[in-house]
C-alpha positions in Angstrom: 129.0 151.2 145.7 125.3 151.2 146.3 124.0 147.6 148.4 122.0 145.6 146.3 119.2 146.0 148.6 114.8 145.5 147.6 112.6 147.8 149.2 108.9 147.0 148.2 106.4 149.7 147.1 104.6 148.3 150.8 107.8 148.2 152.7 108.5 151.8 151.7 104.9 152.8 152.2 105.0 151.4 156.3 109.1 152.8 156.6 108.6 156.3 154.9 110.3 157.5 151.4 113.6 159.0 153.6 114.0 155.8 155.6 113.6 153.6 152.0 116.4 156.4 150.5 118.9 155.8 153.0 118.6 152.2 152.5 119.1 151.8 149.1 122.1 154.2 149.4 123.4 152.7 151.8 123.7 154.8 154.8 121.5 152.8 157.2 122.1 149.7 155.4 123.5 146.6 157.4 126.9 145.5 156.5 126.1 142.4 156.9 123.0 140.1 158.3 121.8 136.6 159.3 118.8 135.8 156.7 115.3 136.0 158.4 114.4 132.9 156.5 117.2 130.7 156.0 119.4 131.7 159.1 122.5 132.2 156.9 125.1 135.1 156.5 124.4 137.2 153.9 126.2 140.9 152.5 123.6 143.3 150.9 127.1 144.3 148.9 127.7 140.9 147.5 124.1 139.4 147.1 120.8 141.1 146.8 119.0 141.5 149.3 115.3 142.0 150.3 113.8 143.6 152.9 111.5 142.2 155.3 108.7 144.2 157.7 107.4 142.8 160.8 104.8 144.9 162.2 103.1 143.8 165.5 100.5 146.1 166.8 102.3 148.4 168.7 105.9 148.1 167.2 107.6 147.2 163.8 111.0 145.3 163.1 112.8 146.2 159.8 115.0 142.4 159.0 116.6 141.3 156.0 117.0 138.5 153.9 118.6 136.8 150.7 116.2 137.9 147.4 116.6 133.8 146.4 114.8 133.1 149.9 111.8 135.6 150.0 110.5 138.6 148.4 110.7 142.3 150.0 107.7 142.3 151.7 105.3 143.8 154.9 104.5 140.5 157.4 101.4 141.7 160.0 101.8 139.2 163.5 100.8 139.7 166.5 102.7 142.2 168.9 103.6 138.1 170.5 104.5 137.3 167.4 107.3 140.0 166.8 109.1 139.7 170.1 109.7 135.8 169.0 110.5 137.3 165.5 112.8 139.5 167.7 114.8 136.8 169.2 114.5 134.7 166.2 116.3 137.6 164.3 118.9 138.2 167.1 120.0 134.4 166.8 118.4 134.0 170.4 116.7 130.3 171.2 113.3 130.3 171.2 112.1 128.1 174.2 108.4 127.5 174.4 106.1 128.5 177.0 105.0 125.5 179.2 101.6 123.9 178.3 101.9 126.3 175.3 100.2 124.5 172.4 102.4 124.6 169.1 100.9 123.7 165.7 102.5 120.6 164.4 102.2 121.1 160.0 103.2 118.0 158.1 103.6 118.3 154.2 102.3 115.2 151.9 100.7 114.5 148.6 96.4 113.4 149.2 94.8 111.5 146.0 91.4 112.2 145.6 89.5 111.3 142.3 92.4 109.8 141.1 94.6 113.0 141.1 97.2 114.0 143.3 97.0 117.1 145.3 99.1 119.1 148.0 98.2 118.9 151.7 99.0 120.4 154.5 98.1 118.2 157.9 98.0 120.5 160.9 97.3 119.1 164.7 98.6 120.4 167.9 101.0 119.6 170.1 98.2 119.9 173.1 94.1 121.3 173.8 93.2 124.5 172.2 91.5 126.6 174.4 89.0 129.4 173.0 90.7 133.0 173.6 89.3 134.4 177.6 88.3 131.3 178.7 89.9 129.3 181.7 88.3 125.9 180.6 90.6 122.5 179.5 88.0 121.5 176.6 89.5 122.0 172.8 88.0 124.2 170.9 90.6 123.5 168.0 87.7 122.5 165.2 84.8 124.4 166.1 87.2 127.8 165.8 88.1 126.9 162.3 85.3 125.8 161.3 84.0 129.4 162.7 86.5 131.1 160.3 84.8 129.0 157.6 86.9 125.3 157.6 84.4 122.4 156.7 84.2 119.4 158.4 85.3 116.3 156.3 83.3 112.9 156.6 85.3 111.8 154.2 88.1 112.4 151.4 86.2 111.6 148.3 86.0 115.0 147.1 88.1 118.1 147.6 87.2 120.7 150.3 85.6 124.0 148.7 88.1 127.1 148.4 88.7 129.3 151.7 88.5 133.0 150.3 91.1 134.9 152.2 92.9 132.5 153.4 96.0 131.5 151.6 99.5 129.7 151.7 102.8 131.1 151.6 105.5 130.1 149.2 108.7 131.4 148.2 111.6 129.7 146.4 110.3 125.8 147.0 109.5 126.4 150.6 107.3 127.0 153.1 107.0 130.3 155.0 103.4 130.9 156.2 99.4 130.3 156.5 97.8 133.6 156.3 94.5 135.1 157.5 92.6 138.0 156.6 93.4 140.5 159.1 90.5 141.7 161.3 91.1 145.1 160.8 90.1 144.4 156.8 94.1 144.9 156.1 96.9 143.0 154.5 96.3 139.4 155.6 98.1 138.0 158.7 100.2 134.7 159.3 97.8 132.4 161.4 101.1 129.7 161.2 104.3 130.7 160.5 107.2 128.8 160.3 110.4 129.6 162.5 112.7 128.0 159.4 110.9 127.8 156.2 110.0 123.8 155.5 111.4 122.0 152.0 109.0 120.4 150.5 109.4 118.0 147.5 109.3 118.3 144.0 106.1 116.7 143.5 104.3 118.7 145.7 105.6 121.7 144.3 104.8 120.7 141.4 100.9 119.9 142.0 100.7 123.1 144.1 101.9 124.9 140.8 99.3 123.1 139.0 96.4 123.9 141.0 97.7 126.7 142.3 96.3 126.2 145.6 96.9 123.5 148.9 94.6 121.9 151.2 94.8 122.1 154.5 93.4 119.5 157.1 93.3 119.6 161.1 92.3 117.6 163.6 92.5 118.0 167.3 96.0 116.6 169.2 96.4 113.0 168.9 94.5 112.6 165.9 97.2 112.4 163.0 100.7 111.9 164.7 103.8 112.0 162.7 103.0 109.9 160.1 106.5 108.8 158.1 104.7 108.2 154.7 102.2 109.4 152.8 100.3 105.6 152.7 100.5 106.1 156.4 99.3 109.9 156.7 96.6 108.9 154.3 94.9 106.3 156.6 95.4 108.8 159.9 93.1 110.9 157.7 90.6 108.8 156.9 90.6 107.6 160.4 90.1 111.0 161.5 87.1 111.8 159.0 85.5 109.1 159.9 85.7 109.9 163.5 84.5 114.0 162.9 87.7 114.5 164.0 88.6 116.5 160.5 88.2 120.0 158.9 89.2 121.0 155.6 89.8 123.9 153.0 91.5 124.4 149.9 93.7 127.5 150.2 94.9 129.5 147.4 98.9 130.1 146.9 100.3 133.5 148.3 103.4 133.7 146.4 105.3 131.2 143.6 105.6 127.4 143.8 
């Protein structure tokens, strides 16, 4: 009996028509796998299954996961990127680099002329230095705002629309920020997450109507880990009113 496996028109394009063959008959098929996104067994004989490309710029790991968590899909990260997808994969624990910055997203619901809309809040864990250079300034805003972010005096209107940027979704979770790819290819994840985050209900539900999210960031220490929304909302304003905010709204890659 044939595995129940998904191979993607752009998955089969990257892995060839032979390699995509012996998949879905099951020759080269694993008998069984830990999901890429949720991190739990799965059988491509008992449970569809999707499969998931990795391809860094010099190399290219084939993974697998359950068809409820993602789509079959091609995911373009840096070649740094895949060797942590790598370990991820193999079970391995990831420990960070020291005084490696990581990107801190929090999820939470922002009203703005009285209507509710999805946010993203992103702020580092330390500095953002600008790629080649050996200085301890942050560069964190200027950078985005480079890539076409806007800085936010205040949140009394929503942030104009990001073209190809975009936010990753799948099954009522979180997966990815992506990029357009500097090659003028499929976009690239600028965030991804290591486990896909839950959101709620509600904010699935206003990123479904809207069908896109905004994203805010401010440099480290700016936001914190706010524990409600009431809260989150005055670390913005704070922020804004400081310059210490850049916005976007970013379309939805994927379903609510």
């Amino acid at each position: 009996m044939p595995p129940m496996l998904d191979v993607s028109d752009e998955v089969r394009a990257e892995i060839g028509d032979e390699e995509a063959d012996r998949l879905l008959t099951g020759e080269s098929a694993p008998g069984g796998y830990d999901c890429t996104s949720c991190r739990t067994p799965g059988d491509p004989r008992q449970e569809r299954t999707s499969t998931v490309l990795f391809i860094g710029d010099e190399t290219a790991v084939l993974a697998f996961a359950h068809a409820t968590c993602l789509p079959s899909q091609v995911v373009k990260v840096t070649e740094e990127q895949l060797q942590g997808a790598v370990k991820y994969i193999a079970g391995d624990t990831l420990e960070p680099e020291p005084q490696q910055a990581v990107l801190g997203v929090t999820s939470g619901l922002v009203l703005i002329s009285g209507e509710l809309h999805p946010a993203l809040v992103v702020e580092p864990t330390a500095p953002i230095a600008r790629p080649g250079t050996t200085t301890t300034g942050d560069d964190f805003l200027p950078l985005l705002v480079e890539q076409g972010f806007a800085p936010v005096p205040d949140l009394s209107a929503v942030p104009p629309v990001l073209h190809g940027w975009s936010v990753l979704l799948a099954v009522g979770q979180l997966h990815a920020v992506l990029q357009p790819s500097a090659s003028g290819g499929r976009p690239v994840a600028w965030w991804q997450a290591h486990h896909p985050l839950q959101v709620t209900d509600g904010w699935r539900t206003a990123a479904g109507k809207h069908q896109q999210v905004l994203m805010f960031a401010a440099p480290v220490g700016s936001i914190g880990r706010q524990p409600r929304e009431d809260l989150l909302r005055e670390a913005l304003d704070k922020a804004a009113a400081e310059g210490r905010l850049v916005a976007a709204a970013l379309p939805l890659a994927g379903a609510a």
